[in-house]
Phi, psi and omega in degrees: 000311180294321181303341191281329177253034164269301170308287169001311193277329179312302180317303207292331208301287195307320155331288186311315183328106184249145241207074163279131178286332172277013184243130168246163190302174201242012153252008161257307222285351178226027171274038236156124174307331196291330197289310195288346146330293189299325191241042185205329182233305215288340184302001185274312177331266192353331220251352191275318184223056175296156184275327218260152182305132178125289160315134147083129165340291168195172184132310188260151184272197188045024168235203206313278210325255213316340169299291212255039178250285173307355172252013180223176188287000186294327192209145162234128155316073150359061190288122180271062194074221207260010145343073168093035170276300172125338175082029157105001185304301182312306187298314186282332201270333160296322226269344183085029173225087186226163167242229179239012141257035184284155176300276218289353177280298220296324181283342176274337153341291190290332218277314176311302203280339194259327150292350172263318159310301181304317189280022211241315216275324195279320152320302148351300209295304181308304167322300184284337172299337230271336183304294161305352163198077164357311196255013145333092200282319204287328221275287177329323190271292168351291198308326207261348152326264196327318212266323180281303177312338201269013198259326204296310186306293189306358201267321166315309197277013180235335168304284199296320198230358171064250223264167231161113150313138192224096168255142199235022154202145194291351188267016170303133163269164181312307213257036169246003193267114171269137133020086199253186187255126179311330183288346170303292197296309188316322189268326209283306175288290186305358150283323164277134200326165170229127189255221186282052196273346228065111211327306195297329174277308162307303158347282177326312185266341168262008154295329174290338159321273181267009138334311181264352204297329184320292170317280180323306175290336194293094186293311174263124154224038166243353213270001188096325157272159210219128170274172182240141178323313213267035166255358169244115213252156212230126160258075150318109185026074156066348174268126173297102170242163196262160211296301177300315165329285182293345128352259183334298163280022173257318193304286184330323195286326185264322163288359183260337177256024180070035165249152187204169171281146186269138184301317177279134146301319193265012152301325191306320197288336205280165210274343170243084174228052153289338182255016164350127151282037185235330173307107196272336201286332162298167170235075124342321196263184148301006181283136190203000000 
């Protein structure tokens, strides 16, 4: 009896033992400069124009695009009877009457903040290979890859939410994460390097910088002062400019590498607009 059930337990052991076939090892998935690209950057991508509600910059509902469409005069919902009413989701979000169990706060919150983790986890990786091997040419150009989407992100959570936790590797523990100063998160983004996002995309988040720098620096902006742009200074090659000045020549940078407004607006909208000039995230043009 006992032997029988010893052979029983062997038998069951081995049955439970799982073999997933869709799955590979965390020494194949970086064994190759190419593996390591796909499952270190581009997999970062994927996360830009996610589908599922909530997801992806904007395009989808109940994320970033609709917080910050539905609260201006830019767009309004229609309701049809109790159609896309909502239980008042729509309506509060015009009227500026929202908390932080709102669907469209907490979820572009989470959504943000779950793309930097992922890109937090992938720096970690990059970081250790490169500690294991110094003369890695590929690993560096990653890191500075990464380290600019992830800049791009904190520049979403410093738009939307000011003051802002500001974590830059995935082993911080929780109950180390503090709070930042927006003006923090602001110096955080405009200083980090910019790699390979594409120049017309870097370009893009600091002219939204400094454009906003008024705003973006300002830790009180209940006390009654205001800061002024052209006390805040930007160096574009090498040169010192006040917030607008570097506006301006960021805009030239990007209009110089041929994006442009599409003479139709509503091309943009069309099921094939790849070749858009408006797409920045693509590189159609010689920007790279």
């Amino acid at each position: 009896l006992l032997m029988t059930a010893t052979l029983g337990l062997s038998s069951c052991e081995s049955f439970l033992s799982e073999n997933p076939k869709d799955q590979i090892t965390e020494e194949q998935a970086y064994q190759n400069s190419t593996l390591l690209y796909l499952n270190t950057v581009a997999s970062l991508y994927t996360q830009v124009g996610a589908n599922g509600g909530g997801a992806g910059l904007q395009g989808t509902d109940r994320g970033l695009y609709d917080l910050n469409t539905f609260t201006t005069d830019e767009a309004m919902l229609p309701t049809r009877g109790g159609d896309w009413y909502d239980g008042g989701l729509w309506q509060n979000l015009f009227l500026h009457n929202w908390g932080t169990k709102n669907d469209l706060v907490k979820g572009s919150w989470d959504y943000l903040y779950k793309v930097i983790a992922q890109a937090n986890q992938s720096l970690d990786k990059l970081k250790e290979i490169l500690e294991n091997n110094p003369e890695n040419i590929s690993v560096p150009k990653y890191i500075s890859e990464v380290r600019a989407f992830r800049a791009m992100y904190y520049y979403y959570l410093l738009d939307m939410f000011a003051r802002v936790p500001l974590v830059t590797s995935s082993s911080v523990a929780m109950e180390d994460v503090v709070q930042s100063e927006r003006s923090a998160v602001f110096n955080f983004v405009r200083t980090e390097y910019y790699g390979r996002i594409t120049k017309p995309v870097a370009y893009f988040l600091l002219a939204k910088l400094a454009l906003n720098a008024e705003v973006y620096a300002d830790d009180n902006w209940t006390d009654g002062t205001k800061l002024d742009g052209k006390n805040i200074k930007f160096t574009v090659d090498g040169t010192e400019m006040n917030a607008w000045e570097a506006t301006i020549a960021y805009c030239d940078k990007i209009k110089n590498l041929g994006y442009k407004l599409e003479q139709k607006f509503e091309a943009n909208f069309s099921l094939k607009n790849e070749s858009s000039v408006e797409n920045i995230f693509t590189i159609p043009m010689d920007a790279n």
